[in-house]
C-alpha positions in Angstrom: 0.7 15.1 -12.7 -1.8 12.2 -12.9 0.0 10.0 -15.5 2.0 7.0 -14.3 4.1 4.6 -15.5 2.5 1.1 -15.3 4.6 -1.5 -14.1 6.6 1.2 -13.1 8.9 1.1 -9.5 8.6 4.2 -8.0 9.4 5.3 -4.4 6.0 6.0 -2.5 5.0 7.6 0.8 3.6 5.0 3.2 1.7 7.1 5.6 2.0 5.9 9.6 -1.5 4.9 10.8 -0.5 5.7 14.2 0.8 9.3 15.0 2.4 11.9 12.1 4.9 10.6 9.9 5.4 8.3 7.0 8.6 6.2 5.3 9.6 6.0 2.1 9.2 2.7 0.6 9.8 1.3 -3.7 6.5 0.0 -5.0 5.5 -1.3 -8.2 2.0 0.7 -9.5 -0.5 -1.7 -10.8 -3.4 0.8 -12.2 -3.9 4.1 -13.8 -4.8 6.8 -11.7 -8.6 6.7 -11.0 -11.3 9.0 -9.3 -11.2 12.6 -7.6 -8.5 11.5 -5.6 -6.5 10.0 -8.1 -6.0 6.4 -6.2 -3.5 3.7 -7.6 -3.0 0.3 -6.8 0.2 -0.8 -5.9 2.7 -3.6 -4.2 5.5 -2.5 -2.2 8.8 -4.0 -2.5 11.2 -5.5 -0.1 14.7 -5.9 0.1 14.5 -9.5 2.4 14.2 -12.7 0.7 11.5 -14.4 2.6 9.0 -15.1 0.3 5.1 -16.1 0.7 3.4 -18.4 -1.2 1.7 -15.1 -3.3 5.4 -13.0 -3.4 7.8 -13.2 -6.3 11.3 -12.5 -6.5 12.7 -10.1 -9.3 15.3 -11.7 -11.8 16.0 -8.2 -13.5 15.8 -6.1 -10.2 19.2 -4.4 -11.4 17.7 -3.3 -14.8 14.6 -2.0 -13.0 16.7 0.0 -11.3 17.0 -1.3 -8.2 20.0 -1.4 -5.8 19.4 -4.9 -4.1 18.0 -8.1 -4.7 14.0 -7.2 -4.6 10.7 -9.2 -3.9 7.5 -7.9 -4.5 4.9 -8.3 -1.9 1.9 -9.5 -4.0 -0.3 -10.7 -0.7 0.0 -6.3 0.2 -1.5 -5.3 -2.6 -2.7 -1.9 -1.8 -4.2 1.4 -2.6 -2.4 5.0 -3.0 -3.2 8.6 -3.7 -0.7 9.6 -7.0 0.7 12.3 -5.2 2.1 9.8 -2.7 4.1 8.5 -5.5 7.7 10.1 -5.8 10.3 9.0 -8.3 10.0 6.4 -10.6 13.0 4.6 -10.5 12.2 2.2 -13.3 10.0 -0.5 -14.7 10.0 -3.9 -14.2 11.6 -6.0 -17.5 9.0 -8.5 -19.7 9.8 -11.8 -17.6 9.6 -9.9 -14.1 6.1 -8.4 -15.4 4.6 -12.0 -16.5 5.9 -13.3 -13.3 3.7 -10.4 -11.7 0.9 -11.1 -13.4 1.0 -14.9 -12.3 1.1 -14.3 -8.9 -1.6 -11.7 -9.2 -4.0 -14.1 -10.9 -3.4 -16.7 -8.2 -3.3 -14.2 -5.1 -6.5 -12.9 -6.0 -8.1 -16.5 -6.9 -8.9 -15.0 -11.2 -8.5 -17.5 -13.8 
């Protein structure tokens, strides 16, 4: 399966850099699939409410089916194979999204 949900949350394999392993962690998936490998961007999620100046905190986190108050980690913006994404869990509601794309476009320095 190479289709995914953008703006979706799903729950993603982190891989351990260090030794075998990994954790399962909600992220939000920024991009289509692309390439051979099928990379997608993402941001993870956190359940604690420090904030950065780049991070937002959800408003609808229940609705985007979430089970606690959620912040998305813009400043970790990352890269992921597709098959390291599990279940989607949800998608983030209209305001959450525009909030996202805010803190993208000032994390990244676009205009």
């Amino acid at each position: 399966m190479t289709d995914v949900v953008l703006r979706g949350l799903y729950t993603a394999r982190f891989r351990f850099l260090e030794g075998a392993g990994s954790k399962i962690r909600p992220v939000v998936v920024l991009s289509r699939p692309v390439g051979p490998f099928n990379v997608v961007s993402v941001v993870p999620l956190s359940s604690s409410s420090a904030l950065t100046d780049a991070d937002i905190a959800l408003d609808d986190w229940q609705a985007a089916g979430l089970r606690v108050p959620t912040v998305v980690r813009v400043h970790r913006i990352t890269a992921f194979l597709r098959e390291d994404l599990n279940a989607l869990l949800g998608t983030l509601s209209p305001g959450d999204s525009a909030k996202l794309d805010a803190a993208l476009r000032s994390h990244l320095v676009l205009s």
